[in-house]
N, C-alpha and C positions, 0 to 999 in steps of 0.2 A: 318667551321663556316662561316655563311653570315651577314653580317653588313650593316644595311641602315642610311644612313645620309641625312640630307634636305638639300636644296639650302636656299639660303639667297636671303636680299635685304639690303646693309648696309647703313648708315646714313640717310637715311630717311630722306633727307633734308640737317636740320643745324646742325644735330646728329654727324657730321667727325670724325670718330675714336672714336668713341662714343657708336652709337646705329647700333642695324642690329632684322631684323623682318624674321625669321625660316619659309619657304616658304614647300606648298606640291610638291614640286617636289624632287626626289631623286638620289643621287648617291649609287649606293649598293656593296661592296668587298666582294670576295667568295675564301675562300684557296680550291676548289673542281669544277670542269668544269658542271657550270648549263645551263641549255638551254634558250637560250638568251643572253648568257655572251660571252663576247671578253675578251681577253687572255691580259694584263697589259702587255705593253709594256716597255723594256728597259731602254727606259730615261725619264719613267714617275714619277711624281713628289713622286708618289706613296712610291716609294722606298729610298728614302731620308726620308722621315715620318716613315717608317718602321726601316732604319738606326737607327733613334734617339732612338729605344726602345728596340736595343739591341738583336730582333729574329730575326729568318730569316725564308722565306719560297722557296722556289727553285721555284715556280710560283702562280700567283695571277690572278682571273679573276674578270670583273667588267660589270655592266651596268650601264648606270647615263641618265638621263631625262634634265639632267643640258649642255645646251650646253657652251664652252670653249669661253671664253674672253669677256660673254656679260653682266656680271656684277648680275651674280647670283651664287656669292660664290663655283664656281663649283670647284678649287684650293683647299680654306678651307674644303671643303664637302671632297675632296679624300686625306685629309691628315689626318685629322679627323678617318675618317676611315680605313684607313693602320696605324695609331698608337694606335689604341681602339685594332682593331685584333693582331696586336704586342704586347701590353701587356696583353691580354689577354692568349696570348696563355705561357706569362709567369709566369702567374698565378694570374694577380692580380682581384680581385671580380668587374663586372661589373661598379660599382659607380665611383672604383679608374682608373680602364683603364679607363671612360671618361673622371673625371679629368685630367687626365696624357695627354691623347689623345689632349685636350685642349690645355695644354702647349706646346706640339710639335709644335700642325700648328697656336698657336700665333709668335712661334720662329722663325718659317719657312713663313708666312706671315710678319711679322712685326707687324701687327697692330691686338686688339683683335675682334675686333666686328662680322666679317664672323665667325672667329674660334668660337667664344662661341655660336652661334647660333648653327652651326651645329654640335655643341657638346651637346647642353642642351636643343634647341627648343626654341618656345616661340617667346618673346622681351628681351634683353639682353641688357643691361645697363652696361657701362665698367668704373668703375669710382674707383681712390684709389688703382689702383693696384688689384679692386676688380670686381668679376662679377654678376649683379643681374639677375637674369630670371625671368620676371612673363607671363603672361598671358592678354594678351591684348585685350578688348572688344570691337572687331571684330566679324563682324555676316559674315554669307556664303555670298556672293553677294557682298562683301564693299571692298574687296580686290584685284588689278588688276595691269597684267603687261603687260606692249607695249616692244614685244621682238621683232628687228629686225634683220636682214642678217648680217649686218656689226660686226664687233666686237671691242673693245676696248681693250688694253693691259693695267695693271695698271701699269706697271715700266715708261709707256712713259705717263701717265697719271699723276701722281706723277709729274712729271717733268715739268708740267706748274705749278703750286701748287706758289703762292704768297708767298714771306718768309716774310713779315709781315703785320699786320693789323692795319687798322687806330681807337679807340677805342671807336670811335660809334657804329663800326662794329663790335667790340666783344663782346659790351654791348648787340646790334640787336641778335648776333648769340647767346650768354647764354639765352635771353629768349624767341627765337624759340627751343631751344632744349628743354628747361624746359615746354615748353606748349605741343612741340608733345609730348614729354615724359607724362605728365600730363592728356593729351586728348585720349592715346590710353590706359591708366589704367581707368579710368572711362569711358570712351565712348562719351565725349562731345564733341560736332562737331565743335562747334566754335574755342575751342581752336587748333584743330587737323588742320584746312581749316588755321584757322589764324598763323600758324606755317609755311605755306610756304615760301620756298628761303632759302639761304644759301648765305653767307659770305666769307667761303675758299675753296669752292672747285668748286664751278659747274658753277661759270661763266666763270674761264678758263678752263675745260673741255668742257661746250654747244659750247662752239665760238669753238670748232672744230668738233663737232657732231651736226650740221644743222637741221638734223630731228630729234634728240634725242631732241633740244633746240624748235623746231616747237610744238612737240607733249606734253613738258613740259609748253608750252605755252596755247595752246588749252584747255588744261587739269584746269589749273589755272584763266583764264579766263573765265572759264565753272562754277568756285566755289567749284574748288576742290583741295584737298592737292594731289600735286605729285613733285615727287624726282627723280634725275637721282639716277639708281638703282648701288652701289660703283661706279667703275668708268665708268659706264656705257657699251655699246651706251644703253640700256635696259633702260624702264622707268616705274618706280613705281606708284600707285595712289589709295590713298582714297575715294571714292566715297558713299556716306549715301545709293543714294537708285537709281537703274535706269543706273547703270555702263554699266551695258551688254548691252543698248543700244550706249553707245559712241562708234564712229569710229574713229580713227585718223586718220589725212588727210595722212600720210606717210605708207608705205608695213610696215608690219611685223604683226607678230603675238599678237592678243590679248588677254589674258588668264585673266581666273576669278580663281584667287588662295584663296587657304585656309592658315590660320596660321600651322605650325607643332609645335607642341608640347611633341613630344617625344625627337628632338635629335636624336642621335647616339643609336640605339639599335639592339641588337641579334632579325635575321630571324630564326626561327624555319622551 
């Protein structure tokens, strides 16, 4: 069985452990040596997610498009998919290994927002212990990310993280989340642009990623919504019309992404 999972881009902003938006880029798990695929190594996270569901396979090969520590759910994408192919091969009907699959790499992340994207697709709204997916109205062209060299780890990323807030500032972050939330289910651009910044997390994450905090600047100042992409260094951004012309002043890669909306699904 071959299994493809998308990458992510989580919070979106003021979204924190909140919201994550299901990217076209893929991580794919193969029980069978395809061409193309590298052979799942040792002590990859892989097998920890496979642990949680109980099967075993004696070797695992993978490809992924997702590269490692730059804040496109490439973690949640390959646990996702080592726990969908573990229960699956225990039997359970596609819908329930991704459910299942879901709760693993929430267990094994901590937080839901990568895991339910790269479980269900879409825009994912983590709220009540519950998780919503819809469809968010995004056109080809409106959706971009500034990937650069450096990488970001989230355990030391986390660990700048503010342990409390002052309650203007929670006031300010409930209705930036409620408006990007709001602007990317309708398509209204005001509310989407007027959603930028964030509250708890990305002012002490940028103060230590310079071109991550450059490029989220440019970007904003230009009249556009953009987010350091989880914990970055990567950077996400809404753009109405005319994106594929932006350059950011800093190296890295600039990619015009699509929404995924599959999730976790069976390669035939």
């Amino acid at each position: 069985m071959r299994v493809r999972v998308p990458g992510s881009s989580a919070n979106l902003g003021p979204g924190f452990d909140v919201l994550a938006l299901a990217v076209d880029r893929y991580y794919e798990l193969s029980d069978e040596h395809l061409v193309g695929f590298e052979r799942v190594g040792a002590d990859d996270l892989v097998w920890l997610a496979l642990a949680k569901t109980g099967a075993h396979f004696e070797r695992l090969w993978f490809r992924s498009d997702l590269p490692i520590a730059r804040g496109l759910g490439s973690s949640a994408a390959a646990c996702v998919g080592a726990a969908y192919l573990g229960f699956r091969s225990k039997g359970f009907v596609p819908a329930r290994a991704r459910d299942l699959a879901f709760t693993v790499a929430d267990e094994i992340e901590g937080h839901p927002d990568n895991a339910a994207a790269a479980a269900y697709g879409g825009l994912n709204l983590a709220v009540g212990g519950r998780i919503h997916t819809d469809v968010p109205q995004i056109t080809v062209g409106q959706l971009f990310m500034w990937v650069p060299a450096a990488v970001s780890f989230t355990a030391s990323a986390r660990a700048v993280l503010p342990e409390a807030l002052e309650v203007v500032d929670v006031v300010a972050q409930a209705a930036s989340c409620a408006a990007i939330y709001a602007g990317l289910l309708t398509g209204v651009w005001p509310l989407i642009v007027g959603a930028n910044g964030d509250k708890i997390h990305e002012t002490a994450r940028l103060s230590a990623l310079p071109d991550s905090a450059a490029v989220v600047n440019e970007l904003r100042h230009a009249g556009h919504a953009a987010w350091l992409s989880g914990s970055g260094p990567s950077v996400g951004a809404l753009i109405e019309s005319g994106g594929e012309l932006f350059r950011p002043s800093r190296a890295g890669e600039w990619a015009t992404l699509t929404v995924d909306i599959d999730g976790c699904i069976e390669v035939r």
